[in-house]
Predicted model as a PDB file, atoms N, CA, C, CB and O in Angstrom, pLDDT in the B-factor column:
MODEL        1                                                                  
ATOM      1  N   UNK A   1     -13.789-102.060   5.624  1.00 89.00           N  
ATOM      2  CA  UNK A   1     -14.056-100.789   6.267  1.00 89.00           C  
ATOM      3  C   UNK A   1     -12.863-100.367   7.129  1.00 89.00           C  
ATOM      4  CB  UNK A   1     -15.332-100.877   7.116  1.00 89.00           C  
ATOM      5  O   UNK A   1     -12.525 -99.192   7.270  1.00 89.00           O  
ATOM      6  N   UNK A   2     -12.147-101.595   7.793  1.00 95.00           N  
ATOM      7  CA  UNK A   2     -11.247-101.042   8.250  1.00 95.00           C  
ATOM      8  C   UNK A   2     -10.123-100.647   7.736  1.00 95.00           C  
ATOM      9  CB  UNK A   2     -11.074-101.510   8.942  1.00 95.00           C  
ATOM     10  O   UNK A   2      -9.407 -99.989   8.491  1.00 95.00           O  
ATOM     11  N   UNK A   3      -9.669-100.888   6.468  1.00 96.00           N  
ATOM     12  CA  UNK A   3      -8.724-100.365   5.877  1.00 96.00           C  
ATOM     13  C   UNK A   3      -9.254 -99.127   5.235  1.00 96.00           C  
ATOM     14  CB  UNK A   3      -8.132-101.272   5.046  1.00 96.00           C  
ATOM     15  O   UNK A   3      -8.419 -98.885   4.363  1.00 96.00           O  
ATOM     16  N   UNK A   4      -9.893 -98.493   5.198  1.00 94.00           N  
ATOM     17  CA  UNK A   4     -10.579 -97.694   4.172  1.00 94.00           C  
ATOM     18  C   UNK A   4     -10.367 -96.777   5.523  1.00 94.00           C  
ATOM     19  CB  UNK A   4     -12.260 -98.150   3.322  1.00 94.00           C  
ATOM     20  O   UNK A   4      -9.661 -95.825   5.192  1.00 94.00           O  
ATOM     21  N   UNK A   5     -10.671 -96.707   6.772  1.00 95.00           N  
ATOM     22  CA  UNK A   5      -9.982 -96.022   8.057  1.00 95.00           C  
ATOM     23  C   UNK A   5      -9.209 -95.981   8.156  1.00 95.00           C  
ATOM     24  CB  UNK A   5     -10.016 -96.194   9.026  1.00 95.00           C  
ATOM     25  O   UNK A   5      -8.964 -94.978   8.828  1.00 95.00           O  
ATOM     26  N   UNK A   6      -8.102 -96.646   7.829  1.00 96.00           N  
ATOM     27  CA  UNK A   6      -6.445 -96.784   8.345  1.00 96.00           C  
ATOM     28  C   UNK A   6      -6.087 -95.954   6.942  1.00 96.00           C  
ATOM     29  CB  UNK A   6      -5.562 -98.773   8.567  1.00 96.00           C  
ATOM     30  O   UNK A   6      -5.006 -95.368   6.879  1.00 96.00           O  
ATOM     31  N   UNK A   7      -6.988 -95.917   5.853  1.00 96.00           N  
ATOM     32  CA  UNK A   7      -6.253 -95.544   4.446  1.00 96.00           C  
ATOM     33  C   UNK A   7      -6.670 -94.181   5.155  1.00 96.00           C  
ATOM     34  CB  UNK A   7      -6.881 -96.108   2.590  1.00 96.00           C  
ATOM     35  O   UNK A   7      -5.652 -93.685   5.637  1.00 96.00           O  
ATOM     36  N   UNK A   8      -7.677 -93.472   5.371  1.00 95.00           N  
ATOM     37  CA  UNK A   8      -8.106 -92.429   5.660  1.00 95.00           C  
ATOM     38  C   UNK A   8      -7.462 -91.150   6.933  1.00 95.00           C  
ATOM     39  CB  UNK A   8      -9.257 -92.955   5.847  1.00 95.00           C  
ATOM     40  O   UNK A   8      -7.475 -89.919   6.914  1.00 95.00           O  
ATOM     41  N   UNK A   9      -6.896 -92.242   8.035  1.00 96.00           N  
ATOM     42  CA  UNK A   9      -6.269 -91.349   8.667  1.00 96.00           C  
ATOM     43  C   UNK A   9      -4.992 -91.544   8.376  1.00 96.00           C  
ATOM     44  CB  UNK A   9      -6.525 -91.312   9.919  1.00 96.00           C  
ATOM     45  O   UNK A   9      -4.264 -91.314   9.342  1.00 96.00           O  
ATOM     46  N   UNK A  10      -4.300 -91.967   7.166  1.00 96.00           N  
ATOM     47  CA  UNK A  10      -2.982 -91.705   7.083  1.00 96.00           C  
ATOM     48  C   UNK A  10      -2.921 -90.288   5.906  1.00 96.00           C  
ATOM     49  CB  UNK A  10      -2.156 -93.223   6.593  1.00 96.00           C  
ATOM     50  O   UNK A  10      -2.076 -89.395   5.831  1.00 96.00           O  
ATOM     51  N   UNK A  11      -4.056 -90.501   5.153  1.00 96.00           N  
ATOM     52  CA  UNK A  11      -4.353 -89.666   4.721  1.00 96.00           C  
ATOM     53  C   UNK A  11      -4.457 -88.194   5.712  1.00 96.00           C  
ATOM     54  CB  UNK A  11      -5.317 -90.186   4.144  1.00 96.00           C  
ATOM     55  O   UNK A  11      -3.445 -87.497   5.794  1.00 96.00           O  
ATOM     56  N   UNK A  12      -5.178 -87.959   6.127  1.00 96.00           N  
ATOM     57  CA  UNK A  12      -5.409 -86.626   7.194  1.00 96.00           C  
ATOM     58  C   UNK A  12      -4.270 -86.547   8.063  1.00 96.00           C  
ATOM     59  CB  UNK A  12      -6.781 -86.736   8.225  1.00 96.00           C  
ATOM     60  O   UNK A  12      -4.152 -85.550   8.775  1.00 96.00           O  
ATOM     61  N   UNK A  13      -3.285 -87.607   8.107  1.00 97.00           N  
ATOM     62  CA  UNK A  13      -2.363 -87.230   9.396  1.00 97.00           C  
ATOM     63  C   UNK A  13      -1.492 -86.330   9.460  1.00 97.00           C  
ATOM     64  CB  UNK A  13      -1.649 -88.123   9.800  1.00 97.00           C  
ATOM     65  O   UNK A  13      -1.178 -85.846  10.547  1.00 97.00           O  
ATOM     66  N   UNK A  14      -0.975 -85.963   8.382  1.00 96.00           N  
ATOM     67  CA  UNK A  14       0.180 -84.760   8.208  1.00 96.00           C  
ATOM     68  C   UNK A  14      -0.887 -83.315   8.422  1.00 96.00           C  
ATOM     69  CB  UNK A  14       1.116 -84.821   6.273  1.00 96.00           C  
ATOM     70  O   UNK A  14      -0.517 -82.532   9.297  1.00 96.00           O  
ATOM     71  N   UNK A  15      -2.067 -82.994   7.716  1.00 94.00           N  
ATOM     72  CA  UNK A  15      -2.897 -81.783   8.261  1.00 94.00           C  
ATOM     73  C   UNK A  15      -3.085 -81.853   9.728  1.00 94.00           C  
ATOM     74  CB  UNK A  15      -4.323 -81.706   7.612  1.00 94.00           C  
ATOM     75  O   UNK A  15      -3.133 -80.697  10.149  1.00 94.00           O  
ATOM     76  N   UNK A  16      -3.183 -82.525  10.477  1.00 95.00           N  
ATOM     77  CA  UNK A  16      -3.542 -83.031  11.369  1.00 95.00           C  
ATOM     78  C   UNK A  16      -2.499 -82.682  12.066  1.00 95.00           C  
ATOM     79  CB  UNK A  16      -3.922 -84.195  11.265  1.00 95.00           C  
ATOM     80  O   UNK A  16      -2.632 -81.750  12.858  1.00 95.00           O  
ATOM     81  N   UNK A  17      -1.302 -83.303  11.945  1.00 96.00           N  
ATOM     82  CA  UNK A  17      -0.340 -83.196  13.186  1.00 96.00           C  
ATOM     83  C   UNK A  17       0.580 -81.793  13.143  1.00 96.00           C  
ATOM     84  CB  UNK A  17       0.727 -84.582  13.185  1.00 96.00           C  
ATOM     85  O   UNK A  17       1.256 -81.528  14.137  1.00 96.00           O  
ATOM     86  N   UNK A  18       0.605 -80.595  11.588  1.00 95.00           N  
ATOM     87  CA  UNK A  18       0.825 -79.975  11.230  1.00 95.00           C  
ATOM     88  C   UNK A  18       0.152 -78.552  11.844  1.00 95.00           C  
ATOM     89  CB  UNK A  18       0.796 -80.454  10.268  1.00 95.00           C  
ATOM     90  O   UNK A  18       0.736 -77.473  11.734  1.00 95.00           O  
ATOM     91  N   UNK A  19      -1.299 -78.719  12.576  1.00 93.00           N  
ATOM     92  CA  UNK A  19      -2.421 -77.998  12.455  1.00 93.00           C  
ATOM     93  C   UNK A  19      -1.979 -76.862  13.772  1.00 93.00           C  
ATOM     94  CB  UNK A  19      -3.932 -79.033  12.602  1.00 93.00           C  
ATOM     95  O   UNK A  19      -2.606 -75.851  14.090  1.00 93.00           O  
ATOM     96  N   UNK A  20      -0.973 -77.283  14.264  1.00 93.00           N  
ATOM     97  CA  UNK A  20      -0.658 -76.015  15.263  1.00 93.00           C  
ATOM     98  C   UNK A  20      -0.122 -74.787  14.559  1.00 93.00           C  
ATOM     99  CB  UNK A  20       0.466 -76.400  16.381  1.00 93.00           C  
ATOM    100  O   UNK A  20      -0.029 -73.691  15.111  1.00 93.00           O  
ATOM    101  N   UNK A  21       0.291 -75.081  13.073  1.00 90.00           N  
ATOM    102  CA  UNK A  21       1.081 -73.577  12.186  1.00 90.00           C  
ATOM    103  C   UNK A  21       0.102 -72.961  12.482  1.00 90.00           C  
ATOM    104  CB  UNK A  21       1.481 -73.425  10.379  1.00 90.00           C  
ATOM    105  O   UNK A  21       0.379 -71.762  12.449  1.00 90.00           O  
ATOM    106  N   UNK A  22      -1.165 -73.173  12.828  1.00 89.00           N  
ATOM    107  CA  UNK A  22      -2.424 -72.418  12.267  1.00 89.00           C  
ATOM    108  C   UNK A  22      -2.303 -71.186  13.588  1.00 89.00           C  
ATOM    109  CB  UNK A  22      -4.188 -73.584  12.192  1.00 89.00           C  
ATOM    110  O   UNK A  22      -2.435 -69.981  13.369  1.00 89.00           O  
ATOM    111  N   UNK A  23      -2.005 -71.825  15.069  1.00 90.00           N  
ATOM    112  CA  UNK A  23      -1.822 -70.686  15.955  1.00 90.00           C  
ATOM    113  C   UNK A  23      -0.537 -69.848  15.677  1.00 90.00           C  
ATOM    114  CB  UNK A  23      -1.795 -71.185  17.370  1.00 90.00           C  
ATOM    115  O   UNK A  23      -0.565 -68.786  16.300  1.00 90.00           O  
ATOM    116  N   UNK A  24       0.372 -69.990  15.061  1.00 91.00           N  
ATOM    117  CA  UNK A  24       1.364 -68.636  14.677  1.00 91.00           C  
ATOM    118  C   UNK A  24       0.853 -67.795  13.920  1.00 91.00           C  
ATOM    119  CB  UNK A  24       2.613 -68.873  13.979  1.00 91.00           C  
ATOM    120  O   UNK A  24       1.635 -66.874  13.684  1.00 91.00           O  
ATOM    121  N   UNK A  25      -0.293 -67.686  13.347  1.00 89.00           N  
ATOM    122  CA  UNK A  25      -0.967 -66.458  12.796  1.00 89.00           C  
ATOM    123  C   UNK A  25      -0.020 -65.916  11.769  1.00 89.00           C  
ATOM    124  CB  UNK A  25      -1.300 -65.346  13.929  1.00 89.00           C  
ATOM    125  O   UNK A  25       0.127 -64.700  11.649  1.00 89.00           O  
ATOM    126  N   UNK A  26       0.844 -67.065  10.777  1.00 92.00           N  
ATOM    127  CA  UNK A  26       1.589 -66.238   9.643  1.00 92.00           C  
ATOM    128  C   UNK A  26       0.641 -66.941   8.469  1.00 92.00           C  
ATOM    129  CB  UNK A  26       3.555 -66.525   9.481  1.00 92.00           C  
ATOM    130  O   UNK A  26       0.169 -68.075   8.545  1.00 92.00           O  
ATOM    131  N   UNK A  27       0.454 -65.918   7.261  1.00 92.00           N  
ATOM    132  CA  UNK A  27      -0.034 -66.093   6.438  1.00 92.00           C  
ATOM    133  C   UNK A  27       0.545 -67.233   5.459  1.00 92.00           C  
ATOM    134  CB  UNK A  27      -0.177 -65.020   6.115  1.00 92.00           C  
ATOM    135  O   UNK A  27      -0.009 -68.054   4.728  1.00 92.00           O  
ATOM    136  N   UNK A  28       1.679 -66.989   5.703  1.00 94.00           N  
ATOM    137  CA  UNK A  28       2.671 -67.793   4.538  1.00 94.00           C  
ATOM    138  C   UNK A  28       2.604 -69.381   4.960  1.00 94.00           C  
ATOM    139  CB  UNK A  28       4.546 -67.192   4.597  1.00 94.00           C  
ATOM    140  O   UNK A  28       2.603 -70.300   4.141  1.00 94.00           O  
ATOM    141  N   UNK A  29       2.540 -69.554   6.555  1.00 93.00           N  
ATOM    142  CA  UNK A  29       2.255 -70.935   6.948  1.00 93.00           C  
ATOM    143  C   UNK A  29       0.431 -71.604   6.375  1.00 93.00           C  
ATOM    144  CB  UNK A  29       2.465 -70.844   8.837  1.00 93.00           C  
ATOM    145  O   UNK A  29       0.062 -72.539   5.664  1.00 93.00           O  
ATOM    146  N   UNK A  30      -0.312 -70.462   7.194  1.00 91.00           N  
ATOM    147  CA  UNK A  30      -1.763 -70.714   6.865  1.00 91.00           C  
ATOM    148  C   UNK A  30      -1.701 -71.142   5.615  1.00 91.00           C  
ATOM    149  CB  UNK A  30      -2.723 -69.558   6.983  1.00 91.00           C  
ATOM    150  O   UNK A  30      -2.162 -72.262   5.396  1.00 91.00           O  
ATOM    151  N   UNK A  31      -1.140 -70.389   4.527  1.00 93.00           N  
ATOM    152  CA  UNK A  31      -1.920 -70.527   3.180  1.00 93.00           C  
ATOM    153  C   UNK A  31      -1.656 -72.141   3.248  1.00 93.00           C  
ATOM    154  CB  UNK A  31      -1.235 -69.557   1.623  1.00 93.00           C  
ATOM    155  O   UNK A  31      -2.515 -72.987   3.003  1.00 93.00           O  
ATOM    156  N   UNK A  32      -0.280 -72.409   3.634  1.00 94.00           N  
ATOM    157  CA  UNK A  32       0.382 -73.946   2.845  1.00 94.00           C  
ATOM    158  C   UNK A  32      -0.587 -74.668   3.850  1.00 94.00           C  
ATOM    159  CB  UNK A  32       2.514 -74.487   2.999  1.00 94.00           C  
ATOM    160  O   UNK A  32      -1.422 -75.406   3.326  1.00 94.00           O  
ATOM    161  N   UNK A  33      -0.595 -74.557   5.236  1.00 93.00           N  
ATOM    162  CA  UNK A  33      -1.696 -75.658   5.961  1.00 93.00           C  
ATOM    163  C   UNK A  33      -2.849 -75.752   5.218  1.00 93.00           C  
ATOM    164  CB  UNK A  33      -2.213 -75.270   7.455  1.00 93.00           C  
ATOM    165  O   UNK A  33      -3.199 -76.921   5.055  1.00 93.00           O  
ATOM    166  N   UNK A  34      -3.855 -74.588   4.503  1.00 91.00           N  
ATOM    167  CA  UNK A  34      -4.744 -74.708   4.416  1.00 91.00           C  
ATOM    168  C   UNK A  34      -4.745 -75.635   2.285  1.00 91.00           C  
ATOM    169  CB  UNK A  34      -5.351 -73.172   5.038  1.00 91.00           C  
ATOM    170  O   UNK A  34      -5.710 -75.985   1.606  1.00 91.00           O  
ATOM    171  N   UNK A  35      -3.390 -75.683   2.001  1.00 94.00           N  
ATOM    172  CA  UNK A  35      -3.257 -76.597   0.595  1.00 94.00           C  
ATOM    173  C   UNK A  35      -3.050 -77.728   0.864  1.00 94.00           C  
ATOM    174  CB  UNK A  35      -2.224 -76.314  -0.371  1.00 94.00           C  
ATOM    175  O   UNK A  35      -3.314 -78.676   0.124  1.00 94.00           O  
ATOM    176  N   UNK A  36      -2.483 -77.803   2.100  1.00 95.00           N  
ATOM    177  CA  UNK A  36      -2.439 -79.179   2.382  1.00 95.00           C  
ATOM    178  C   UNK A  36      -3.645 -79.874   2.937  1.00 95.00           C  
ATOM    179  CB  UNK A  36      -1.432 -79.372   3.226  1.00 95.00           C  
ATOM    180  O   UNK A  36      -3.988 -81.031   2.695  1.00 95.00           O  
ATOM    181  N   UNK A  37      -4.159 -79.120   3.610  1.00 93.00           N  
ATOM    182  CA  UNK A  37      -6.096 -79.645   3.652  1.00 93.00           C  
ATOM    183  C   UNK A  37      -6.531 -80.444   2.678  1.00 93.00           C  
ATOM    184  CB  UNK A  37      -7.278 -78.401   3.435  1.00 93.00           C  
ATOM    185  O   UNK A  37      -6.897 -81.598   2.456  1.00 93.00           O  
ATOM    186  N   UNK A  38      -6.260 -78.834   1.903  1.00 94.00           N  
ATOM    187  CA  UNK A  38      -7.235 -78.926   0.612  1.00 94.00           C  
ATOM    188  C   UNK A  38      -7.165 -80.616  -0.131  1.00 94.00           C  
ATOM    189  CB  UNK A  38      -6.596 -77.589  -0.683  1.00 94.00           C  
ATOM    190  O   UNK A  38      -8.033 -81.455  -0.371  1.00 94.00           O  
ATOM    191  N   UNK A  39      -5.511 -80.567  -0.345  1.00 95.00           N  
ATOM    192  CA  UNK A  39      -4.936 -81.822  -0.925  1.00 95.00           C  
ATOM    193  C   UNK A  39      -5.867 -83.377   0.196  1.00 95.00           C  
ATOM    194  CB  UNK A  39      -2.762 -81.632  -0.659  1.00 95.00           C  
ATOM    195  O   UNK A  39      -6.796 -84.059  -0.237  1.00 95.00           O  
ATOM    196  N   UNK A  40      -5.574 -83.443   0.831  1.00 96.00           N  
ATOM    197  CA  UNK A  40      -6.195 -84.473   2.020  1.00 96.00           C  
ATOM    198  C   UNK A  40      -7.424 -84.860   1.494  1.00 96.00           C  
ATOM    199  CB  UNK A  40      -6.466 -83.808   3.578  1.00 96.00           C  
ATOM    200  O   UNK A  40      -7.669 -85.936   0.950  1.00 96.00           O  
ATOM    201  N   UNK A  41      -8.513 -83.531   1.764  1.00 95.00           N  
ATOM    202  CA  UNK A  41      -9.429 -83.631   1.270  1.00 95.00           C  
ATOM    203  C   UNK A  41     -10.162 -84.129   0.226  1.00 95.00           C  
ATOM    204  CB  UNK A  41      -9.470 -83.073   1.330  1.00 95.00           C  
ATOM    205  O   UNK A  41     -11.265 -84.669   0.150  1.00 95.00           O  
ATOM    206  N   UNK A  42      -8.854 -83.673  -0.983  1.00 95.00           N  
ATOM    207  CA  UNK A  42      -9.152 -84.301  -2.443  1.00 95.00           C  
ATOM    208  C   UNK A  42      -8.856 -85.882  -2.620  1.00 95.00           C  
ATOM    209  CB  UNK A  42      -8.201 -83.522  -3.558  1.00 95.00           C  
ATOM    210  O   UNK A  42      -9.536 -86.615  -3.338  1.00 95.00           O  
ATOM    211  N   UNK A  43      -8.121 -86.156  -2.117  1.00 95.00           N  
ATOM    212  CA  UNK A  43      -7.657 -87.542  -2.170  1.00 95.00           C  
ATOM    213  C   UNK A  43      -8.294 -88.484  -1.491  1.00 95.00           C  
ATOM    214  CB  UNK A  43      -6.472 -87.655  -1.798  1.00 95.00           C  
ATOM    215  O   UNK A  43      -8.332 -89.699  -1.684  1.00 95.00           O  
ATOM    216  N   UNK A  44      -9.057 -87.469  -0.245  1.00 95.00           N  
ATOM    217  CA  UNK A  44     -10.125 -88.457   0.392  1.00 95.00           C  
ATOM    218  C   UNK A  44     -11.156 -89.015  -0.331  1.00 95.00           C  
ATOM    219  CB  UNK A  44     -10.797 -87.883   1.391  1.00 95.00           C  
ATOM    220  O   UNK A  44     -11.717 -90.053   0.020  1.00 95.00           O  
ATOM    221  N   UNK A  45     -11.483 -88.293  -1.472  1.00 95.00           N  
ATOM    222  CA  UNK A  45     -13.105 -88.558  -1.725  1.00 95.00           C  
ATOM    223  C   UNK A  45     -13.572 -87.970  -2.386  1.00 95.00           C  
ATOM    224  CB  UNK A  45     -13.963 -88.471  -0.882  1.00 95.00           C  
ATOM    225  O   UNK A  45     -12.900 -86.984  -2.687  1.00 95.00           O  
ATOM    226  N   UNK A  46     -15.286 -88.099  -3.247  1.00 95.00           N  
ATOM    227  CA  UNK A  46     -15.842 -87.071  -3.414  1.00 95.00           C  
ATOM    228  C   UNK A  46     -16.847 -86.685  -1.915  1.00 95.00           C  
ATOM    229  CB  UNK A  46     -16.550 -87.278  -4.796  1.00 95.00           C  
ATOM    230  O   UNK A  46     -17.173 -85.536  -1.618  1.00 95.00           O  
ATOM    231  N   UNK A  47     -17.147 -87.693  -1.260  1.00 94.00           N  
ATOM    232  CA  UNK A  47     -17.923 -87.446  -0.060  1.00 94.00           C  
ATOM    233  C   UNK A  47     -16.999 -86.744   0.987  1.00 94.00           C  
ATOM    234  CB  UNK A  47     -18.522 -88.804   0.507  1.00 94.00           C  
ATOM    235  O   UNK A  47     -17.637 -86.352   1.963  1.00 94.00           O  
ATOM    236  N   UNK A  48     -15.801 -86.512   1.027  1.00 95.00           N  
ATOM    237  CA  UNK A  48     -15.173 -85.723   2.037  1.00 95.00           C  
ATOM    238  C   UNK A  48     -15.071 -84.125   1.214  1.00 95.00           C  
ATOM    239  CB  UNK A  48     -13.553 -86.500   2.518  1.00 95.00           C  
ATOM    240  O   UNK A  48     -14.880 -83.074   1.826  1.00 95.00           O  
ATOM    241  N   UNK A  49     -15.212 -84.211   0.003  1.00 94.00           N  
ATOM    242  CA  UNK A  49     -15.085 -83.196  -1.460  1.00 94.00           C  
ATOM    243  C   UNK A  49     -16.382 -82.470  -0.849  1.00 94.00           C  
ATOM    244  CB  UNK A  49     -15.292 -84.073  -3.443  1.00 94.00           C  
ATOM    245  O   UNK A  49     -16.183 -81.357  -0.363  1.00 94.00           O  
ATOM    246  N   UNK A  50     -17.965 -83.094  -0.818  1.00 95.00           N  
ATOM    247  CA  UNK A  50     -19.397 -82.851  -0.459  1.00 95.00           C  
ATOM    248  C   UNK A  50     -19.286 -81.812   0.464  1.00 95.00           C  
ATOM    249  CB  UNK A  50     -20.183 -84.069   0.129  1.00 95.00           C  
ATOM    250  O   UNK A  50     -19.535 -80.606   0.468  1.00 95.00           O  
ATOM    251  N   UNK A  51     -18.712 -82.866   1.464  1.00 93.00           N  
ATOM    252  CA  UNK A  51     -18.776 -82.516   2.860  1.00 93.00           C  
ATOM    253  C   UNK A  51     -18.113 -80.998   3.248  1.00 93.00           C  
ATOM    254  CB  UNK A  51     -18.016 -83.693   3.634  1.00 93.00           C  
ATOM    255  O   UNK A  51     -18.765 -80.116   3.806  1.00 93.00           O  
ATOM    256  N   UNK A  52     -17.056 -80.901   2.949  1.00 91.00           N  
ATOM    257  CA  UNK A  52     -16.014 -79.650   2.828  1.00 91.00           C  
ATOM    258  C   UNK A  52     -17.122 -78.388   2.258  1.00 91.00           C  
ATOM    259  CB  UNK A  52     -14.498 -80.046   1.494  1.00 91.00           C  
ATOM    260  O   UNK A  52     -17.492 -77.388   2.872  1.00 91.00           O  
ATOM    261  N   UNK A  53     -17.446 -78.791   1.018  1.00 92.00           N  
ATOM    262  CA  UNK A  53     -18.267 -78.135   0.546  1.00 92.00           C  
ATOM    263  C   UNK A  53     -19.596 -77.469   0.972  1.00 92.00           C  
ATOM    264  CB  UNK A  53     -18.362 -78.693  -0.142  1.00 92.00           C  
ATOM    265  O   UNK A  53     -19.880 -76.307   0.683  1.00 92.00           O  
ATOM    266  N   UNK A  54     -20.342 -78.258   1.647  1.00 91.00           N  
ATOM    267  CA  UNK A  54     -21.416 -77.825   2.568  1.00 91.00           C  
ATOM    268  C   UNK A  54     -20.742 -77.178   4.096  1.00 91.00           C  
ATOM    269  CB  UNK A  54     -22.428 -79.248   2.841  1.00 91.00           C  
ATOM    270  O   UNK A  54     -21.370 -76.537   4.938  1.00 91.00           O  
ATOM    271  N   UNK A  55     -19.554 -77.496   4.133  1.00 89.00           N  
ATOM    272  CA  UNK A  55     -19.329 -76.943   5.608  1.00 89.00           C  
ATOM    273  C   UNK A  55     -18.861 -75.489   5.313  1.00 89.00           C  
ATOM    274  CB  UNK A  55     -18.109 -77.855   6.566  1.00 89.00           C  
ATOM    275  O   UNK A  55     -18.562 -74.684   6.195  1.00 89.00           O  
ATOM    276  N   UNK A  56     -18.830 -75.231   3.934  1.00 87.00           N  
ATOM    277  CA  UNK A  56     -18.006 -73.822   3.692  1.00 87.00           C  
ATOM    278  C   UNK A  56     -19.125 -73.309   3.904  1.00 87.00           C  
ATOM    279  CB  UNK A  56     -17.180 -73.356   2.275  1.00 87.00           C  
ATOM    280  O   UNK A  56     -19.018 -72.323   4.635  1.00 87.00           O  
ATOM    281  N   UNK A  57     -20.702 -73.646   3.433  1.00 90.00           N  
ATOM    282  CA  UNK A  57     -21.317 -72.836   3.426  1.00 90.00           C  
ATOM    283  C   UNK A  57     -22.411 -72.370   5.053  1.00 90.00           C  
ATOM    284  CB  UNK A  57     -21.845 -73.216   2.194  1.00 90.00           C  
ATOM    285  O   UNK A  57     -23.544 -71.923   5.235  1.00 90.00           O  
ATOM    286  N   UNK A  58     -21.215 -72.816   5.959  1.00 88.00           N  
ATOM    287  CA  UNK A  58     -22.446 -72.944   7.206  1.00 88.00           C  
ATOM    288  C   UNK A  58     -21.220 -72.224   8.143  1.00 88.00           C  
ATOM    289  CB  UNK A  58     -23.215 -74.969   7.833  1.00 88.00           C  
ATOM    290  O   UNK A  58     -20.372 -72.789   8.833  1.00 88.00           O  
ATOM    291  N   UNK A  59     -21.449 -70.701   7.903  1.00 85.00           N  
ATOM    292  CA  UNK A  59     -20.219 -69.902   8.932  1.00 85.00           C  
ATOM    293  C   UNK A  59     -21.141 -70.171  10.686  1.00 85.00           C  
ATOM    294  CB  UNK A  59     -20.001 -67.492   8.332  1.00 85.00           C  
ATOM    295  O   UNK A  59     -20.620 -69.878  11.762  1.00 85.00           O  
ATOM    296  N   UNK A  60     -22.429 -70.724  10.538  1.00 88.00           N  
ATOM    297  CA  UNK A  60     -22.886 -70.442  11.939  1.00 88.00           C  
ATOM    298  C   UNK A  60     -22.134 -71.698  12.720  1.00 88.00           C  
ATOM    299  CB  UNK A  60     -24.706 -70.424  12.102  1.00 88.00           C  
ATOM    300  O   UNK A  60     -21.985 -71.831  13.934  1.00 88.00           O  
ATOM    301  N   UNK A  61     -21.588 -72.824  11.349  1.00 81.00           N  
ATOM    302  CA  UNK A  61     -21.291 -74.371  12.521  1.00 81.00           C  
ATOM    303  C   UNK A  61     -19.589 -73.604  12.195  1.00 81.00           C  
ATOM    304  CB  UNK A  61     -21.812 -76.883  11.695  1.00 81.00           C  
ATOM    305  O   UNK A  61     -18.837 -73.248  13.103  1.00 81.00           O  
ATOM    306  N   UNK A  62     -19.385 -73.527  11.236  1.00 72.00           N  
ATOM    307  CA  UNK A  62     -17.707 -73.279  11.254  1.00 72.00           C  
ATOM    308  C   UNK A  62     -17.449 -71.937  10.205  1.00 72.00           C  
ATOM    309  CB  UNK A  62     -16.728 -74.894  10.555  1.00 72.00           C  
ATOM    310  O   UNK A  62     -17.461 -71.606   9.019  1.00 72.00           O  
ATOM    311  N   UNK A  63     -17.167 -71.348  11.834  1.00 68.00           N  
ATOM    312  CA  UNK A  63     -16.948 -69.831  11.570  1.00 68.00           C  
ATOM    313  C   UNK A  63     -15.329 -69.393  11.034  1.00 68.00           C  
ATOM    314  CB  UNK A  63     -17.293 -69.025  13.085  1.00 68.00           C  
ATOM    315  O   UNK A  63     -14.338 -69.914  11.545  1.00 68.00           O  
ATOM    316  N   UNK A  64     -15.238 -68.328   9.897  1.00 61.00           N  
ATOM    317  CA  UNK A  64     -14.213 -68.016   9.736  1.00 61.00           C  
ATOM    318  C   UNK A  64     -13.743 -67.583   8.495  1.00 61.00           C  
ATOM    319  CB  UNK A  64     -13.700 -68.768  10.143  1.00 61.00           C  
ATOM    320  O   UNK A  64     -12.568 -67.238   8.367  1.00 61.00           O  
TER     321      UNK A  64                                                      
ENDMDL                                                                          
END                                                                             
């Protein structure tokens, strides 16, 4: 379990430490932060795949 954590946040760490492009409000940055998510995401899992998935559909927990 604990490697499967250490595999996981090396995984997320570049979205992660990247995630301030998101306050310059340029599209051209957003789009690539938000492929590089995407990518994270995919490589995480199908349960991080699920998860993503149900959170798209809940603008009341994560609006946007």
């Amino acid at each position: 379990a604990l490697l499967r954590c250490g595999l996981l946040w090396l995984n997320f760490l570049p979205a992660v430490a990247t995630s301030p492009v998101l306050a310059l409000q340029s599209e051209t940055l957003s789009a690539w932060w938000w492929g590089l998510f995407r990518s994270s995401v995919c490589s995480a899992g199908p349960t991080f795949i699920k998860f993503s998935q149900w959170a798209a559909m809940r603008p009341d927990l994560f609006p946007g």
